[in-house]
C-alpha positions in Angstrom: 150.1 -34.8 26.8 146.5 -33.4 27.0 145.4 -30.0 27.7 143.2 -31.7 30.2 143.9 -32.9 33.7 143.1 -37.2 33.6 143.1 -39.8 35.6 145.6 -41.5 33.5 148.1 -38.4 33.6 147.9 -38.6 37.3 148.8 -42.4 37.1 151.4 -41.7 34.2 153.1 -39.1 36.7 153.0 -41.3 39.5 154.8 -43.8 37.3 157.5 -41.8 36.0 158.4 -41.3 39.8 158.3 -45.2 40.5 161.0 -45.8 37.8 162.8 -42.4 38.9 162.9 -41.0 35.6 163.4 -37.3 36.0 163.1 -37.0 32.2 159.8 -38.0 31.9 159.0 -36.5 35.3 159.8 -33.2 34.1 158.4 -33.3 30.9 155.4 -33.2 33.4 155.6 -30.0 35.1 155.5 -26.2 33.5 158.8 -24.0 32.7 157.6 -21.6 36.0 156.6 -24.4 38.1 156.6 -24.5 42.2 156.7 -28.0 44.1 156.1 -28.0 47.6 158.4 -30.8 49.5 156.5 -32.6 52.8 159.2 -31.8 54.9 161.5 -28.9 55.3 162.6 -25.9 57.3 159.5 -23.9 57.0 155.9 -25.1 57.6 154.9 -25.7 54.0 158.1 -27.5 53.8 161.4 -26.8 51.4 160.0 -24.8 48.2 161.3 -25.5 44.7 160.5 -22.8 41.7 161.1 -23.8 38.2 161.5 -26.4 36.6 165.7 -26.7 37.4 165.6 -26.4 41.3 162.5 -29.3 41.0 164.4 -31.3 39.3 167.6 -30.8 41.3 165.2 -31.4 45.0 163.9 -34.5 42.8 167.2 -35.6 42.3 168.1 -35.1 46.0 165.1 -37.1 47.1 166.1 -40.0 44.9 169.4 -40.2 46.2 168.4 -39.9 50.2 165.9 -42.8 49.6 167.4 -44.8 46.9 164.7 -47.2 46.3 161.2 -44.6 47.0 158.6 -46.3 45.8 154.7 -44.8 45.7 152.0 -47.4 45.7 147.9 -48.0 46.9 147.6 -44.9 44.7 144.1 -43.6 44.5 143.7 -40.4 41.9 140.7 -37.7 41.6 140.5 -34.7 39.0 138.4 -31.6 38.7 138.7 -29.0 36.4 142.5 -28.2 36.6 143.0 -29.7 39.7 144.1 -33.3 40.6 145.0 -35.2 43.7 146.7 -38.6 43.8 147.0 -40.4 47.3 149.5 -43.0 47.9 152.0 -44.9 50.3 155.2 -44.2 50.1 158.0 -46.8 51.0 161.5 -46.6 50.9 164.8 -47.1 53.1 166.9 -43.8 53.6 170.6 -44.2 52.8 171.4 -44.0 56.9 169.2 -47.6 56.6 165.3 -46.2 58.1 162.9 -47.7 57.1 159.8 -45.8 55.6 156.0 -46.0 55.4 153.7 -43.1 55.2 150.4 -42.4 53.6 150.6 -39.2 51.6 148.7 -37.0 48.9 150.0 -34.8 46.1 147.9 -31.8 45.3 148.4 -30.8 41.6 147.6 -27.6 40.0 147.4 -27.8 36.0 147.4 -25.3 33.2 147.9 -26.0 30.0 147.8 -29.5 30.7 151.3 -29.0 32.6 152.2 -29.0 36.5 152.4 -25.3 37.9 151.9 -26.2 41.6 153.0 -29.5 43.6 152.3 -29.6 46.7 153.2 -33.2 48.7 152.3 -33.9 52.1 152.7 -36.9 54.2 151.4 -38.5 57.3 153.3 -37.9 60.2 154.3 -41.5 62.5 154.9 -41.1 66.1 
């Protein structure tokens, strides 16, 4: 993986989630890595640190919506910043349906994730 934050990593990370491959999801992100869920109990939403509790809240996101998908992705980079922009669709395991426009905000260094944070658009 390069040292340097690219469009195509963005679009290779965005992929690895589309085929739910934590492997190559985590082979993403640093050792000391935080990731920032859309929803939780606290405003910024459930917190993950490291690379074991993101996979494990990766894991638990793939098993309540069994078939997530992310698509009409859009990515930008700067420096060691990146921001990918997608919708998300999906059906929940209690049968919801899902659609929401969303955006990742990703901090780099050393060409790995340190910081995810995910939001999503809120439907009323």
């Amino acid at each position: 993986m390069s040292e340097h934050v690219t469009i195509e990593v963005l679009k290779g990370f965005l992929e690895a989630f589309n085929r739910h491959d934590l492997d190559a999801i985590m082979d993403y992100f640093a050792e000391d890595c935080v990731f920032y869920m859309p929803r939780g109990a606290k405003p910024r939403g459930d917190r993950y640190v490291g690379k074991q509790e993101v996979r494990a809240g990766l894991a638990k996101r793939f098993e309540g919506i069994p078939d997530v998908h992310y698509g009409n992705d859009q990515h930008w980079v700067g420096d060691n910043f990146g921001v990918s922009e997608w919708t998300l669709t999906g059906t929940s395991t209690s049968g919801q349906q899902i659609e929401v426009r969303g955006v990742d905000l990703l901090e780099f260094a050393q060409g790995k994730v340190v910081r995810k944070d995910s939001f999503w658009k809120i439907l009323e």
